[in-house]
N, C-alpha and C positions, 0 to 999 in steps of 0.2 A: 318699184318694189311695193309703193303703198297703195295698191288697187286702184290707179288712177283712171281707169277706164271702167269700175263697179259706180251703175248709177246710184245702188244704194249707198253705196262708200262716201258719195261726193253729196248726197242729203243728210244722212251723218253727218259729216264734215260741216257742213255750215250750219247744224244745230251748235255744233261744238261752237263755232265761231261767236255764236250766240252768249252761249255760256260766258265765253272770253270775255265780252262786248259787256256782260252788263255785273263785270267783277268776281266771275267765280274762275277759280281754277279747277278745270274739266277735270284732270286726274286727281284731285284730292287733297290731303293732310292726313294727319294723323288726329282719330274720332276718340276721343273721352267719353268716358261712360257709358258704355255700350253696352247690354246682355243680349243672349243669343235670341230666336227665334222662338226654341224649346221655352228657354226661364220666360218670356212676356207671357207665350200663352198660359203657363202654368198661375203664374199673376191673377188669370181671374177664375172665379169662382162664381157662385149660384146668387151672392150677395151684387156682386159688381152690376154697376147700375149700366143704363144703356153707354155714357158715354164720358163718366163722371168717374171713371176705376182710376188704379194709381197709374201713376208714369211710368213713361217706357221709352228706350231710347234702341234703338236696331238700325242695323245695317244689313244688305245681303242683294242679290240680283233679281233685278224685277222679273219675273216668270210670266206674268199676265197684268193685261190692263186694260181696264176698259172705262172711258171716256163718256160721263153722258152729261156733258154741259157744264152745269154750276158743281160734278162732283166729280171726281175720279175715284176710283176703286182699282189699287195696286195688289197684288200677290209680291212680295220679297222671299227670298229661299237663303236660305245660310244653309251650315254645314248640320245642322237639328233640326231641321225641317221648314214650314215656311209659315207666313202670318201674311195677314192680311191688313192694307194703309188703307186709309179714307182720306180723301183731300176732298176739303168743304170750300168753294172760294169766297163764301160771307166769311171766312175764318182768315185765310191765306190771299185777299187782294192785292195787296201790295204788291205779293208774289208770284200771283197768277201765272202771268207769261212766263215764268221758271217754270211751275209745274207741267203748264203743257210742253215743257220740251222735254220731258222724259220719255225715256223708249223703252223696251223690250231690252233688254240684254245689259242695260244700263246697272252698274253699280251703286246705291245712295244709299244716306241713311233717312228714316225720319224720328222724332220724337214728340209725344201727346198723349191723353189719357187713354188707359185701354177702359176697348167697351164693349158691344155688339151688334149688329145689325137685327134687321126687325125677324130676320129668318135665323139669329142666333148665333150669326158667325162671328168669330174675335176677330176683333179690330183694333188696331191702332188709330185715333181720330188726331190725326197731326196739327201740330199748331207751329212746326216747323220743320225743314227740311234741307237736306242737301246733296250734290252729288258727288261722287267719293270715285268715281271712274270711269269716264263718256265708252260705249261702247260704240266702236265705226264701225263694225259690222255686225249683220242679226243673228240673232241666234237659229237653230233648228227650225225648222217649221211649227209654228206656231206652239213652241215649249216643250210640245208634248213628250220628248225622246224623239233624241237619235237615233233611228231605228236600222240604217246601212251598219253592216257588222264591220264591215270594211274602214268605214271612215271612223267608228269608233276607236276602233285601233289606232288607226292612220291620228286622227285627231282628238285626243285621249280626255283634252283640255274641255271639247264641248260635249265629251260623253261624262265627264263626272258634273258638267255643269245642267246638263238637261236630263238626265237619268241617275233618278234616286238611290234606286238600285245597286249603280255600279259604285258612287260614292257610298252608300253601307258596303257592299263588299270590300273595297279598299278599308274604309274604316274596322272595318270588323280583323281584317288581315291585321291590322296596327295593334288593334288588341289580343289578339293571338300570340303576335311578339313577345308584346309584355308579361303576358301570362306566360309565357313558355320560361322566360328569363324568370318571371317571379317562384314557378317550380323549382325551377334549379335551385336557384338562390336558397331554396328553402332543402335544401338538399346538401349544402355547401361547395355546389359547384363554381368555380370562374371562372369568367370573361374571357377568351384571350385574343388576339389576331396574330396569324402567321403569316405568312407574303403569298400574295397573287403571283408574284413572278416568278417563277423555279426554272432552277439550272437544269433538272432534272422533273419530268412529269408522271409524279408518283401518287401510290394511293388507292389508283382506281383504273380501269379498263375503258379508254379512251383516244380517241383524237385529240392531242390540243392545239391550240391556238397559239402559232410561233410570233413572236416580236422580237426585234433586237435593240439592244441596250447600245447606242453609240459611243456614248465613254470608255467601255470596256469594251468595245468591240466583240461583243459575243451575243452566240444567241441564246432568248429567253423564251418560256412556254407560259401562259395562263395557267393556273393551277385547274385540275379536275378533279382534285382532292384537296383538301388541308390533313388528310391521314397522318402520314411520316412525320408535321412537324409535331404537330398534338401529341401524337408518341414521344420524340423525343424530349415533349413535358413534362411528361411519365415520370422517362432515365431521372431527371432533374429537380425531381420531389414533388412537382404538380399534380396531388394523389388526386385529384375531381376538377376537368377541365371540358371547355364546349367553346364553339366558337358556330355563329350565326352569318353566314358571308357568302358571297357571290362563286359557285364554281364556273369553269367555260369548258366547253364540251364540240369541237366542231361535228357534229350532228346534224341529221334532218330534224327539221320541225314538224312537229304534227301536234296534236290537241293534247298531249300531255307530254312535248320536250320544246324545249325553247333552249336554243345553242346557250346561253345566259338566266343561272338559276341559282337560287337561295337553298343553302342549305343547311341543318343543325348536324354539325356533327360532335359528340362527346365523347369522353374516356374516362372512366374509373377503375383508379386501381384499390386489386382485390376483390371484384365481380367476374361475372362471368357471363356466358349466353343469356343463362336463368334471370342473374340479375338484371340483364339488358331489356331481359322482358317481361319483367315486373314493374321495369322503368317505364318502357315502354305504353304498358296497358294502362298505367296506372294515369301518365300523361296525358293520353288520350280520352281516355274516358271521361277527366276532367275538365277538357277542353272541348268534349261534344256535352257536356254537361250544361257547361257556360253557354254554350251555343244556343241549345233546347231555351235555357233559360231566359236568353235576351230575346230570343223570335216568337217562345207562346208563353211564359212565364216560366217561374221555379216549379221543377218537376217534384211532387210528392216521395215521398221515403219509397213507398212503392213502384212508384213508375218504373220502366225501362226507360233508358235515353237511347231516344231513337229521332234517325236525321234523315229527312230526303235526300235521294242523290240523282239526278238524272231521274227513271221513271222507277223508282226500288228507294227503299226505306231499308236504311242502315243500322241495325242494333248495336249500340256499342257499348252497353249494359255487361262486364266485366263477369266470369271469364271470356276471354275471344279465344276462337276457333286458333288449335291445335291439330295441325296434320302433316308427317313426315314425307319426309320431299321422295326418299322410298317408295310410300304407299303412294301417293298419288302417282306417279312412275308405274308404281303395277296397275294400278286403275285404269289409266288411262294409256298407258301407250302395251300395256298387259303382257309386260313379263318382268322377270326380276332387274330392275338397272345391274346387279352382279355378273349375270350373265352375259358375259360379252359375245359368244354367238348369238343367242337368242335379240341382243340389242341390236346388232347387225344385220343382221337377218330383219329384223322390223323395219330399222333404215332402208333398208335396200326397197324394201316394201313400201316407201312414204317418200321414196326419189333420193334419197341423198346420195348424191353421185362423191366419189373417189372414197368409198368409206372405207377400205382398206389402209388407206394413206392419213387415218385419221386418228388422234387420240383416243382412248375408250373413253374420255371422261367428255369428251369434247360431244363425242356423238351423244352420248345420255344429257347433253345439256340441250345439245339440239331437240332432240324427240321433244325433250320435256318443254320447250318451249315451244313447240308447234302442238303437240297435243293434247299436256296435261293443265301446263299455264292457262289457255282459254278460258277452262274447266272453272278456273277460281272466279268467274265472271257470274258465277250461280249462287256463291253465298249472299246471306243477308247479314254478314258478321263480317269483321277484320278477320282477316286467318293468318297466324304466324306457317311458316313451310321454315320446317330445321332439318337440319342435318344433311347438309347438301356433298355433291362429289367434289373430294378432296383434291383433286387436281385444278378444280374452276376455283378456288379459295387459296390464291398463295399466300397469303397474310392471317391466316386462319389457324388456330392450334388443332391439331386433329383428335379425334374422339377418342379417349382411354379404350384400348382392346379395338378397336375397329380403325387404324389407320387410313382407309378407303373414305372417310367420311371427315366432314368440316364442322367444327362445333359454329355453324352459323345461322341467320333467319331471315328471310324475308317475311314483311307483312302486305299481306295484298287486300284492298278493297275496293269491293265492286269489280276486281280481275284488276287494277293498279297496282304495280309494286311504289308501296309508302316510305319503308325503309328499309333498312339493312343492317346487321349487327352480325357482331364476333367473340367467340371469347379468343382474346389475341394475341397472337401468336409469337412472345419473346426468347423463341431460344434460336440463338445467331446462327448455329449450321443449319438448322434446317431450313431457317430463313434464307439464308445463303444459297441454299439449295434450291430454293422455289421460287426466288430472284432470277437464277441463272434457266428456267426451264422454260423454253417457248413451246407447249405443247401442239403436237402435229396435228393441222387442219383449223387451226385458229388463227383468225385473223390477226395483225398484226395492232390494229385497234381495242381488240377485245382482250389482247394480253398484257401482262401486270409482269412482262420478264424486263422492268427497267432496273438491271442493279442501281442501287443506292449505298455506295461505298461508306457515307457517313454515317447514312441509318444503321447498316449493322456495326459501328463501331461505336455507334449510342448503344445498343442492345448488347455489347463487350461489356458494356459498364454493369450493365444489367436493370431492368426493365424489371415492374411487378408483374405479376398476372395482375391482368386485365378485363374489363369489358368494354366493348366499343359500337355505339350507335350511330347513323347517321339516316336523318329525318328530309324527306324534299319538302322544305315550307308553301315549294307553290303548288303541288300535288294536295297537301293537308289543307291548304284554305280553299281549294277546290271543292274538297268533300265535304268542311263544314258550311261553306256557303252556299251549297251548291250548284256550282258552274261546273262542266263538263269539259270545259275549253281552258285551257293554262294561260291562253291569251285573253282570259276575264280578268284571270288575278293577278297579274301583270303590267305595270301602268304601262310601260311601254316594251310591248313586245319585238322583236325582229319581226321586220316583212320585206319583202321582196319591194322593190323599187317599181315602182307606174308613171313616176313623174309627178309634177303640180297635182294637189289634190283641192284646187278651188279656194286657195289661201295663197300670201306672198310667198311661202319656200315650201320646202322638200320635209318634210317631218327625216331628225336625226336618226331614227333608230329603222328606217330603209336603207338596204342593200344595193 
């Protein structure tokens, strides 16, 4: 199991033995007094002399080292970036033969005054040291990044360790959270959790993912929603609730689905679509704000906040684009979605075979998603798309005077749909009725005809009007970090199984 036959593994190995042999414990203790990488360098200033500045005490992975004799010159990296050791052996005799046993990949700390080198670098000038973690095997080729996309994935551990990058991205995803939580909060939204495990798999239009409960002998589904229970917090006086949590989805994977994903979904009672997306704009923009502001500084009263995404620069400078799911329908697939021959007649025109045997709503969804969806791939703005057909929306309240239509929205940027919202739909017959309806020519995945006996007898009780959002967190740190790939922002994504990946085991999250 332990690379017994890696020659590098087994010269490791008896560095480590070394360690042992002359009183150190190769994995460490617990280090006192430490500060990061960030706070040393911040320590010096224009004053600090070459080698005489205050103390510093650091820990973090040797990234580079280079050896020349009487000195060494270490690079360490923490989670703030990286600093620079000096080992002098007029300073460190005693300990000399310690020092040369440090390697690449090795974990330690040192501690000494900071100062600089004669070209101006910070430096730590150590006057003591030690090591906090033997590394048996090396790291990436020579520091620089992980550059296989594949093993990044596959090996997640030596991609946040040798790419900076990817460790801001996760970091930056953390503070996203918190920020997200900290809006609400300032909102008087709460916290809640409902169960992954449902008797029934409600909410949302999906595959899921079957398990069974052996105690009870039944079977259970992964949630693909937390909708219905959130609702039923509603019934129960929870007027401002959200919950931040894993849906499962048995789906294909591709660059923006991962079977396994985070999602913000919320409820407010007494809003509506409008409100959802004032919620909505107002969230984001504050959060592409933050973004702007940690990557080139605080944007000016004037600026636009504007983010790279892939090879296109995102405005998210408040209002976002406004365009009825209607209009784009006439635009792009060029007649009215009302018009059921004329939509049929365009289908039959674009292949879709048995469209007789088809819902109307079902086919206007199709068009619209082969012709006019693309379409949103050209804005330079978030675009809300409202008012969609009322038959794809069973949970949906329908539009005053226009029953044909769903008070809902999708936001798409860059041609990604971001979210989704409602104003939501509480009156129990009709609920009832769009429960019970499997529109013709829709898959059996893509429909929402699962009655929930208990839901509408929450909704008996009676349910406020409503607004309801729900945000993909891995889709949103996508766009503000910009990675293009869902398996950026993902520590560990699903992948397909290959076997041994040039480590003792199988990475867990292979199929």
């Amino acid at each position: 199991m332990l690379q017994s036959d890696n020659p590098e593994f087994k010269f490791r190995l008896a560095r480590l033995e070394k360690w042992r042999a002359s009183g150190t414990d190769p994995f460490g203790t617990r280090l006192e007094a430490l500060i990061s990488a960030a706070a040393a360098r911040s320590l010096h200033t224009a004053d600090t002399p070459h080698d005489g500045g205050p103390s510093a005490k650091v820990a973090g992975r040797i990234t580079l080292l280079r050896d020349i004799g009487k000195l060494i010159f270490i690079t360490i990296s923490d989670w703030t970036g990286k600093i620079q050791i000096g080992l002098a052996k007029q300073f460190l005799a005693p300990r000399w033969d310690q020092a040369k046993l440090l390697e690449l990949g090795d974990i330690a700390w040192f501690a000494g005054k900071l100062g600089h080198t004669k070209t101006g670098e910070i430096t730590i000038w150590a006057d003591d040291f030690g090591l906090a973690s033997k590394a048996l095997l090396p790291p990436p080729e020579k520091f620089h990044g992980l550059a296989d996309t594949e093993a990044r994935y596959r090996q997640r551990y030596l991609d946040l360790a040798a790419n900076a990058d990817s460790l801001d991205v996760f970091l930056a995803r953390s503070r996203i959270m918190g920020s997200i939580r900290e809006f609400l909060a300032a909102r008087q939204f709460v916290e809640v959790e409902t169960p992954m495990m449902q008797a029934i798999p409600g909410g949302a239009a999906a595959r899921p993912f079957v398990t069974h409960h052996n105690a009870l002998d039944i079977e259970l589904f992964l949630r693909i929603s937390p909708e219905l229970f959130l609702k039923r917090l509603l019934v129960g006086g929870m007027e401002r609730v959200y919950e931040i949590n894993r849906n499962f989805r048995n789906e294909g994977i591709d660059t923006s689905h991962n079977p396994e994903f985070t999602m913000l979904e919320l409820y407010q009672a007494y809003s509506d679509l409008a409100g959802m997306m004032e919620l909505t704009e107002t969230l984001l923009a504050s959060l592409a704000a933050a973004r702007h502001a940690a990557v080139n500084g605080p944007a000016t009263t004037v600026d636009r906040v504007k983010l790279p995404y892939g090879e296109r620069i995102i405005d998210f400078t408040p209002p976002f684009q406004r365009i009825s799911y209607s209009d784009l329908f006439l635009e792009h697939v060029g007649v009215p979605m009302i018009d059921h021959a004329a939509v049929r007649q365009r289908a039959v025109e674009h292949g879709l075979a048995d469209v007789d045997k088809m819902d109307h709503d079902v086919v206007v969804g199709t068009l619209f998603e082969r012709l006019a969806e693309p379409k949103l791939h050209d804005y330079d703005q978030p675009v809300f798309v409202y008012d969609y057909p009322a038959g794809l929306c069973p949970l949906t309240k329908r539009k005053a005077g226009m029953p044909h239509l769903a008070e809902r929205f999708e936001l798409y940027i860059a041609g990604m749909e971001l979210a989704n919202a409602y104003t939501e739909l509480n009156d129990p017959f009709i609920q009832y009725e769009t429960f019970s309806a499997q529109l013709a020519g829709l898959r059996e995945e893509d429909s929402m005809a699962r009655r929930d006996h208990d839901f509408i007898a929450a909704l008996c009780h009676g349910m406020p009007p409503a607004g309801g959002l729900g945000i993909g967190i891995d889709r949103l740190v996508m766009v503000l970090t910009n990675r293009t790939s869902i398996r950026d922002v993902v520590l560990f994504p699903l992948l397909k199984s290959r076997g041994a990946t040039g480590t003792s085991a199988v990475p867990a999250q292979e199929t």
